[in-house]
C-alpha positions in Angstrom: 19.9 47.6 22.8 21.7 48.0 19.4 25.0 48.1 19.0 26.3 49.4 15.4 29.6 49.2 14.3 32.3 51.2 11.7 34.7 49.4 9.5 38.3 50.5 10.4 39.7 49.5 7.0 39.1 47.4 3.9 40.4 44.0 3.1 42.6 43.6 -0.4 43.5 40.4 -2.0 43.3 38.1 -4.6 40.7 35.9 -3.1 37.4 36.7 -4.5 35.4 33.4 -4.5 33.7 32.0 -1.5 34.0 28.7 -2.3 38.2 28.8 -2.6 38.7 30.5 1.1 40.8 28.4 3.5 39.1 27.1 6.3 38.7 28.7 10.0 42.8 27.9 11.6 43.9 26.1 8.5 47.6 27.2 6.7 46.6 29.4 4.0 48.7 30.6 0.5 47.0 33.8 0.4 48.4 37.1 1.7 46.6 40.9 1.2 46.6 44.4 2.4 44.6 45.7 5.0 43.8 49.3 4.0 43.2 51.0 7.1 40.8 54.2 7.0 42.9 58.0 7.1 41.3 58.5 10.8 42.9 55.6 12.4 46.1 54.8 10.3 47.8 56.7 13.8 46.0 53.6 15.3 49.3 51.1 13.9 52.1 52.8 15.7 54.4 50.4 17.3 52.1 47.2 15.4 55.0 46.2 13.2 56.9 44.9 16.1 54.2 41.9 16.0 54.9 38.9 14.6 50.7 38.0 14.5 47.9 39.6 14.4 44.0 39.1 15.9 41.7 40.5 12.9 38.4 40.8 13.7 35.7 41.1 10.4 32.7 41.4 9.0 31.2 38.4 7.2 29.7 40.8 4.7 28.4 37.8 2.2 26.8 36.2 4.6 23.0 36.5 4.4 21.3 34.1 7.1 21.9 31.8 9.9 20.7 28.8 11.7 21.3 28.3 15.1 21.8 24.8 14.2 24.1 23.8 11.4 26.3 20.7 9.8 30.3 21.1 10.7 31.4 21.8 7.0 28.0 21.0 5.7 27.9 17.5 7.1 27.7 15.0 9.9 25.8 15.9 13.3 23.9 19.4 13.4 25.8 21.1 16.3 25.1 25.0 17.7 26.4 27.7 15.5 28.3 29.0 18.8 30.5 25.6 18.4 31.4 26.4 14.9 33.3 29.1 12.9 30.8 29.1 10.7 30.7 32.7 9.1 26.5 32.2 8.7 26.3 34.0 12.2 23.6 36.0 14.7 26.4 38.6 14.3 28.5 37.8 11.4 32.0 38.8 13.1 34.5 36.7 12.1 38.1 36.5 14.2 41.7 35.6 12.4 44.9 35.0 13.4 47.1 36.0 10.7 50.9 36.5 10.5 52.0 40.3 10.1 54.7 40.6 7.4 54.8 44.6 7.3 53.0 47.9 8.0 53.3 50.7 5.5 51.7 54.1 6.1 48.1 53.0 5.9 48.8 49.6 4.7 48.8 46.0 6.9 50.2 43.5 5.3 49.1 39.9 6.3 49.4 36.5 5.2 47.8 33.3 5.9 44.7 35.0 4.9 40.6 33.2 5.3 38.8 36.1 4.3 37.6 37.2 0.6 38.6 40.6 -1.3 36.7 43.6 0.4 36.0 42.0 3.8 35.2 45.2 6.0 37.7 44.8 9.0 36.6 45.7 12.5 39.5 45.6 14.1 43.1 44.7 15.2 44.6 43.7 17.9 48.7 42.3 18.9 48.2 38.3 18.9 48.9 37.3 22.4 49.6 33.6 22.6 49.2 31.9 26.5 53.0 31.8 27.9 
C-alpha cells in the first residue's frame, strides 16, 4: 500500500538553518506565515477563534533514518518511535504552535520548530484534555 500526500501550504520564516531550530515542545522566539494553497484557503473559516494550533509537516531536509538513534545525539540509543526525532520512516513532523492571526490565505504562528519552506500537511484546532 502507498499512501502519497499534497502539501496544503508553505511554511515562511526567518529560520533557515537546521542547526538554530528550537527543539520538539521547547518555547521558541520565532514566528512565520503559513501560506496556505488558493484550493483550500476556504479550509480556515472559523480557525482564528483558536488560540493554538496542531501543524502537521513534512521534514523535507531530512534524508535517512535509523530505527535506533541517540536522544539529541547522545546517551542511550532508544527507538526512533520514542523520539521527535525528524530523521523518520515517514518524516511527518507534528507542532503545537500558538495562532496569533489568519489573513486571507495567510496563518500566522509563533513559537515556531520548523525551518523556512517546510511543506505543511495540515492543521488542525489544538484540543488540550479538560
Amino acid at each position: 500500500m502507498k499512501i502519497c500526500y499534497e502539501p496544503i501550504g508553505i511554511l515562511h520564516t526567518e529560520l533557515t538553518e537546521l542547526s538554530e531550530a528550537p527543539r520538539f515542545y521547547t518555547e521558541s522566539p520565532y514566528t512565520g506565515v503559513i501560506e496556505v494553497f488558493p484550493p483550500y484557503e476556504q479550509g480556515l473559516a472559523g480557525l482564528d477563534g483558536q488560540d493554538r494550533i496542531v501543524v502537521l509537516f513534512h521534514f523535507h531536509l531530512s534524508k535517512d533514518y535509523e530505527l535506533l538513534q541517540h536522544r539529541r545525539g547522545a546517551g542511550e540509543l532508544t527507538g526512533v518511535f520514542n523520539l521527535c526525532s525528524p530523521m523518520r520512516p515517514n518524516p511527518i513532523g507534528m507542532s503545537v504552535l500558538k495562532l496569533t492571526a489568519v489573513k486571507g490565505c495567510n496563518v500566522y504562528v509563533a513559537g515556531l520548530d520548523m525551518v523556512d519552506e517546510t511543506p505543511i500537511l495540515d492543521i488542525k484546532p489544538f484540543k488540550p484534555f479538560a
